[in-house]
Structure formats: C-alpha cells, structure tokens
C-alpha positions in Angstrom: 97.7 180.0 85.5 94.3 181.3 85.7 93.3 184.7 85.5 90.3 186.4 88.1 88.2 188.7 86.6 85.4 190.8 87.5 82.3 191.7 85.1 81.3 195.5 85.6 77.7 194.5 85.8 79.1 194.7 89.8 79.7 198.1 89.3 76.3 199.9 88.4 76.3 203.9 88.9 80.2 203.6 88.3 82.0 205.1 85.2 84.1 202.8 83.0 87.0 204.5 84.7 85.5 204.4 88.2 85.3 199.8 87.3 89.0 199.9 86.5 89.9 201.8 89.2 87.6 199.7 91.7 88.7 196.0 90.5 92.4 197.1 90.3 92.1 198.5 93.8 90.4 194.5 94.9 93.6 193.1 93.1 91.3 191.6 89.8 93.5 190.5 87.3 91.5 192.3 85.2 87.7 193.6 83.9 85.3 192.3 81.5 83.5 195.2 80.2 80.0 195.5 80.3 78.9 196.8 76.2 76.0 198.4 76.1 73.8 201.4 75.4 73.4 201.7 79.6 76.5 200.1 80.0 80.0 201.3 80.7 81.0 201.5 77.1 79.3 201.3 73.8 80.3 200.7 70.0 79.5 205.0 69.9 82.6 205.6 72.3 85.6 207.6 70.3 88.6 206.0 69.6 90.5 208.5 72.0 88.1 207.3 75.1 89.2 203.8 74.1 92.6 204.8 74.5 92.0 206.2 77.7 90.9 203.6 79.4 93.2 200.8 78.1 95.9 203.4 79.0 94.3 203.9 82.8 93.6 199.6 82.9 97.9 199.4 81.8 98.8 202.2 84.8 97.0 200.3 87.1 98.6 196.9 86.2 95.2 194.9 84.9 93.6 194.1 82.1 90.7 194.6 79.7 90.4 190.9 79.1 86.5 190.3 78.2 84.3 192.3 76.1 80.4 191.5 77.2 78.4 192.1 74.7 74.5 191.5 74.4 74.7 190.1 71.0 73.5 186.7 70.0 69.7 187.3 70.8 69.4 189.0 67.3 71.2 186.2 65.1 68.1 184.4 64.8 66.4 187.0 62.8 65.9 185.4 59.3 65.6 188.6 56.8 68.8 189.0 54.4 68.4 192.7 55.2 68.3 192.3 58.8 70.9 189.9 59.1 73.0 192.3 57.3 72.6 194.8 59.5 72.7 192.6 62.4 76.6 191.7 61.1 77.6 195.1 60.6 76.4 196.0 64.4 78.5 192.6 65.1 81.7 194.3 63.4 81.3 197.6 65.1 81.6 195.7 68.3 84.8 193.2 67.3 86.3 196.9 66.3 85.6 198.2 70.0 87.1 194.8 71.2 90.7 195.7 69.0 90.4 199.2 70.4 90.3 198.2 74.0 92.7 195.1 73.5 90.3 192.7 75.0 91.0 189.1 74.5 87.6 187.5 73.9 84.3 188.9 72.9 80.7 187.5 74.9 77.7 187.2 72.9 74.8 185.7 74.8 72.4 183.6 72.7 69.3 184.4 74.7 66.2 183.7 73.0 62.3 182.3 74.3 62.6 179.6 71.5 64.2 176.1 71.4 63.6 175.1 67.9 65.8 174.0 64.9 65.2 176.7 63.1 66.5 179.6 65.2 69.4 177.0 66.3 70.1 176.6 62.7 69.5 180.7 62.2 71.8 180.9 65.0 74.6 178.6 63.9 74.8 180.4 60.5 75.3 183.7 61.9 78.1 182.7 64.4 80.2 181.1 61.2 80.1 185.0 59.4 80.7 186.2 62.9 83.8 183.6 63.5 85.2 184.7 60.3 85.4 188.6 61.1 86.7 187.7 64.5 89.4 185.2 63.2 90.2 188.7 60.7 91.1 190.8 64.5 92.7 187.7 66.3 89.5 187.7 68.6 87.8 185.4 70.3 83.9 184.7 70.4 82.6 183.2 73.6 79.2 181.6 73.7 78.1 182.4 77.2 75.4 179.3 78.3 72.9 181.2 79.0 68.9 180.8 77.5 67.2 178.4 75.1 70.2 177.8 72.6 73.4 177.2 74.0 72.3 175.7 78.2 73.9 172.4 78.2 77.2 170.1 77.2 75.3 168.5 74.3 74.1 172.6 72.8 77.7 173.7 73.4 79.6 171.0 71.4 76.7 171.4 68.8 77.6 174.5 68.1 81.1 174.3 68.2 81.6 171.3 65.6 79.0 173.0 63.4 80.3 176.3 63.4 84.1 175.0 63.1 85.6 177.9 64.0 89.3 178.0 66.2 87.6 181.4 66.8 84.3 180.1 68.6 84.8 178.8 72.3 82.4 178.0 75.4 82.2 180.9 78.5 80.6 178.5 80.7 77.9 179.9 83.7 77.7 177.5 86.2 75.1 179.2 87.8 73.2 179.4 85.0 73.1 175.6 83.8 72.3 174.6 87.0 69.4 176.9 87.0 68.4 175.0 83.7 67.7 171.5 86.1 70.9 170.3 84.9 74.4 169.1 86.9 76.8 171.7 85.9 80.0 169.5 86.3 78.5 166.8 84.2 77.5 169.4 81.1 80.8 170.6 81.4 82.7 167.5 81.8 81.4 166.8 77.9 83.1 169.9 76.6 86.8 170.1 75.5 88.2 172.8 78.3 90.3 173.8 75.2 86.8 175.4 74.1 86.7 176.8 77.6 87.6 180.8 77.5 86.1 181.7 80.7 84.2 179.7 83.9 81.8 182.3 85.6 80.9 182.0 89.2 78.1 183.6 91.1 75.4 182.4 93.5 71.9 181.7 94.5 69.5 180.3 97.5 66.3 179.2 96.8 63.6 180.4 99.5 59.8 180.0 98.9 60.7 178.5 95.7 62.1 181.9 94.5 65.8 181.9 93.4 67.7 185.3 95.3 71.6 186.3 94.5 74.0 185.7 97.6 77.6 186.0 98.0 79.8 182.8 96.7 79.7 180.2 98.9 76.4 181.3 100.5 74.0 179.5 97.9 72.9 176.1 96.3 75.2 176.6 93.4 77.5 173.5 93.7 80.7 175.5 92.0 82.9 173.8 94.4 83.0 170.6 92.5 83.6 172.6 89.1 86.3 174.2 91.1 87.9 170.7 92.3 87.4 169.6 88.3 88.6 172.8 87.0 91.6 172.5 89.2 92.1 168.7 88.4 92.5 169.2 84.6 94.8 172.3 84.9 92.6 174.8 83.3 94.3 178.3 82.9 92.6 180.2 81.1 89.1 182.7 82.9 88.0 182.8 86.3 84.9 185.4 85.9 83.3 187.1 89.1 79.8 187.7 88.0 78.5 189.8 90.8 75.6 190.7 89.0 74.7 193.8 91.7 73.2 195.6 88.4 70.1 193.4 88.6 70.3 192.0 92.0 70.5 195.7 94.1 69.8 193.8 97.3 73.8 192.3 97.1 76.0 193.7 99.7 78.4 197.2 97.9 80.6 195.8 95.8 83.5 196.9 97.4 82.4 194.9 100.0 80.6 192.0 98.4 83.7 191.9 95.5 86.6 191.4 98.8 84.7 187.9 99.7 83.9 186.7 96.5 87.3 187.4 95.2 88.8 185.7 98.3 86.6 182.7 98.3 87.7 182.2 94.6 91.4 182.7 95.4 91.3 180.4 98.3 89.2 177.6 96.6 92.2 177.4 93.9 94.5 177.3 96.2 95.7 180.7 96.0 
C-alpha cells in the first residue's frame, strides 16, 4: 500500500517541529525532510534534537520517511582531496538519516553539464556513497532532476553501473516532463523495484512561462502515471512536492496541502 508524503519545502517559515505537526494535522503519512543549511534540519543538529523530533513525528502517528538532501551537485568534482571531503559531508548526512530513522536519503544530481565525464565523475561517487549507505541499511534515491539523471535511459544507466541494492530512482514527473520528454514513457523503462518514491506537483504554461498551480490545475499529465502506477501495484512513495518555498505565489499550505492531498488520495482510489 502506498504511502503519501509531504516535502517540507511546503512549509517555509515553519520549524522542523511546526512541518510535523502541520502534515500530521493534514493526515500525511509522513514527512520528507528538507536538509539544509536554511532548511529544517542540517547535519549540525545534536543528536538530542534528532530525538526530539522522531519522538514528536512517533506521538503524532507519522513518519520521517525521506531525507532531502542537496547532495549530488558536488560528486562531479574531480580532485582526490575534494572528493574526499565531499564523502565525508555524504557520511555526516547518511548519520543524520539513522538518527531521524528515515527510510531513504534524496541526493539531486543537478549540474549545467551533460558530458561523459561528469556522468562518469558522478557514477563513481554514488558506488562509495552506495557502499556507506548499504553499512546503515539506507537507501539512496536519485531524484530526476537536471543534466545527469532526466530520463528512463540516464536512470537505468546509472543504476546497472553503479550496481548497488542500495541505489534506486525518486522519479519527478513534473520535472521530466519539463525536460520535453513523456513522463509515463521514461518511466515505463525503469524497473518500479528501483522506484522509492513518485513525486507529484504541477505547472501551467502562460506566455511561454512555466508557473506552479495546485495538482490537477496544470499541464502535468500525472494522471496517466497515476493510472500506470496503480496498474502495476506500486506501494512504495507518493511525495507531495508543494514546493511553496520557491513558488510563494501557491495558495498557504494548509490550504493548498488539503487539495493536493485529496486529489492524490482520490486519484488512487482512496
């Protein structure tokens, strides 16, 4: 059975607490933290904080299931040094993802380069980063998101090259679509087995300029991903990305979060 989820990138202004409390109170299945320096939680946070809010998730009968991360830009970097340190700010974040009993662990390959090279930098740096996370009984999910990882074809590269049990896909409808491509064909090449997490969120294009609207409101087609996702059984992550962080002009997300999480619901049949 699937899970719904919400990404705290809804929930900008809020404390980590205030995200819990807020996709609890919208009956979420559970969160998946934003990690970063202006996020809800960083790698600095003490181990007693991390308590605390796995202990307030548990009392309020959700989960800390993903752990967003904004690593993956940097594994292309190609000095021994650098890639060193690069790993060790990879560990401190697997450690966080123990702490706060998350499931699966997001890195987003972003980068303004499609070459071999930095696909090749890339691929080398997930197999040291599979390996640590196979050591905590983690997951890695490669969100498809910028010039590496966009398509069917990148994902399953990287998967057979990395060869990892660790390593799966958290697939971004919205985002592949935005690529030019058919987001139901790209994922109908990919194994949902590799699947961790689907991701749906929305946009209308209007004077050939892309705005954020609330599901069901934009071109996105994820109603056919929904139909295929259903079809095949998948039960794994259903991800609200509401990204109200970067998009201000989205309705509240107490507001905005009651429809999208409704519209999900409803669409599988819930």
């Amino acid at each position: 059975m699937v899970k719904f989820t919400v990404f705290t990138l809804a929930f900008p202004g809020y404390t980590a607490e205030q995200a819990i409390e807020a996709a609890a109170h919208l009956n979420y299945d559970g969160v998946d933290m934003r990690i970063r320096q202006d996020g809800h939680v960083y790698i600095d946070a003490s181990k007693e904080y991390r308590r605390r809010l796995v202990d307030l998730a548990e009392s309020l009968g959700i989960k800390i299931y993903g752990i967003y991360t904004y690593l993956g830009r940097n594994f292309i970097v190609a000095d021994p040094a650098e890639r060193e340190r690069v790993l060790k700010e990879v560990i401190a974040h697997l450690d966080l993802a123990v702490d706060l009993e998350g499931t699966y662990v997001r890195i987003f390959p972003g980068t303004e380069e499609r070459t071999e090279k930095n696909m090749r930098l890339f691929i080398e740096m997930c197999r040291l980063v599979c390996k640590e996370a196979e050591d905590r009984g983690l997951i890695i999910g490669i969100e498809t998101h910028g010039e590496l990882v966009y398509s069917g074809d990148t994902c399953n590269l990287v998967l057979e090259e990395v060869g990892s049990d660790a390593l799966a896909i958290v697939y971004d409808i919205a985002n592949v679509y935005l690529q030019g491509l058919d987001p139901l064909e790209e994922l109908k090449k990919i194994s949902l087995e590799k699947v961790i997490a689907v991701q749906f969120h929305d946009f209308k294009k209007a004077d050939d300029k892309w705005r954020a609207v609330l599901l069901g409101q934009g071109d996105v087609p994820n109603d056919v991903v929904i139909e295929y996702l259903k079809d095949k059984n998948y039960d794994k992550f259903i991800v609200d990305e509401y990204e109200k962080w970067w998009h201000p002009e989205l309705p509240d997300p107490m507001e905005g979060l009651r429809h999208e999480l409704e519209y999900l619901k409803r669409k599988f049949c819930w």
